[in-house]
C-alpha positions as CSV (number, residue, x, y, z in Angstrom):
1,X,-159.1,-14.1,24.5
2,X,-162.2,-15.6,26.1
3,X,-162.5,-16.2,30.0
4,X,-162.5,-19.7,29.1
5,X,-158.9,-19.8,27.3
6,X,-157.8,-17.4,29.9
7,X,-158.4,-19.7,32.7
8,X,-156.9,-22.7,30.7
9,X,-154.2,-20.6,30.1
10,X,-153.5,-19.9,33.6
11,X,-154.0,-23.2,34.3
12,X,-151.6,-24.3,32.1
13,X,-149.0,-22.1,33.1
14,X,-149.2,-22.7,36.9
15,X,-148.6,-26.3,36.0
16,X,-145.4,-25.1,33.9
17,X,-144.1,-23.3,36.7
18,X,-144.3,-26.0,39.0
19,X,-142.2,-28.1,36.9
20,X,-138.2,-26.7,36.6
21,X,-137.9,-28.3,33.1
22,X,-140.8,-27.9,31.5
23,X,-140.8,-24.5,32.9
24,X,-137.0,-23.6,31.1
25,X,-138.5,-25.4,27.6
26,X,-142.1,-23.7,27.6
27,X,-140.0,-20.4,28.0
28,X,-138.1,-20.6,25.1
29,X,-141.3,-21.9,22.8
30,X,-143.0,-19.3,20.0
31,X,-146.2,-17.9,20.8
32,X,-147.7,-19.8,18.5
33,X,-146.5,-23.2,19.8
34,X,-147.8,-22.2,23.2
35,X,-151.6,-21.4,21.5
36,X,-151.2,-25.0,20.0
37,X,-151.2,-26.0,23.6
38,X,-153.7,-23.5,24.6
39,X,-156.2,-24.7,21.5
40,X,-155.8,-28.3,22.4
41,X,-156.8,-28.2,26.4
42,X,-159.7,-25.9,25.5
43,X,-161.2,-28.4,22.7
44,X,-161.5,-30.8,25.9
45,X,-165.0,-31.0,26.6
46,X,-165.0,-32.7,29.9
47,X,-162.8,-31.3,33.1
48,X,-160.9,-34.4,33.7
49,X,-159.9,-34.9,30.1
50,X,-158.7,-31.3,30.5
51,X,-156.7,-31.9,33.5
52,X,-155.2,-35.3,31.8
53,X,-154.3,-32.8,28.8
54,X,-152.3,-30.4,30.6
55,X,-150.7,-33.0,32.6
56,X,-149.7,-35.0,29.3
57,X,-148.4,-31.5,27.9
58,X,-146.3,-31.0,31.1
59,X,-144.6,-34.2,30.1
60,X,-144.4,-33.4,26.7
61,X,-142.8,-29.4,26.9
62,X,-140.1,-31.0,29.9
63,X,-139.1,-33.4,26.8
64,X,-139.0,-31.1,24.5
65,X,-141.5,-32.2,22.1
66,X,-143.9,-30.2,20.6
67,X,-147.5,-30.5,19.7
68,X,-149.1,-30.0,16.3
């Protein structure tokens, strides 16, 4: 895993854990389903549109949907 990913990753998951519902869903979600995430925030090329990314997969893990 590259420093990169690993910081997205981090970053994704302290947004998770601020979240009780998305926190109990992301959980329960295959590895690979949680890459998926990973993938996507990291193909953002620009901060903000990472930022707008993780937030928009907060909303979508506390639904339950999935990505991809």
């Amino acid at each position: 895993m590259s420093d990169r990913t690993e910081r997205i990753s981090t970053a994704l998951s302290a947004a998770v854990s601020r979240d009780p519902r998305a926190s109990e869903k992301f959980a329960v979600l295959p590895r690979s389903h949680r890459e998926v995430y990973v993938d996507w925030i990291e193909s953002a090329k620009k901060p903000e549109t990472r930022d707008k990314r993780i937030a928009e997969a907060l909303e979508m893990i506390a639904g339950g949907r999935r990505r991809g």
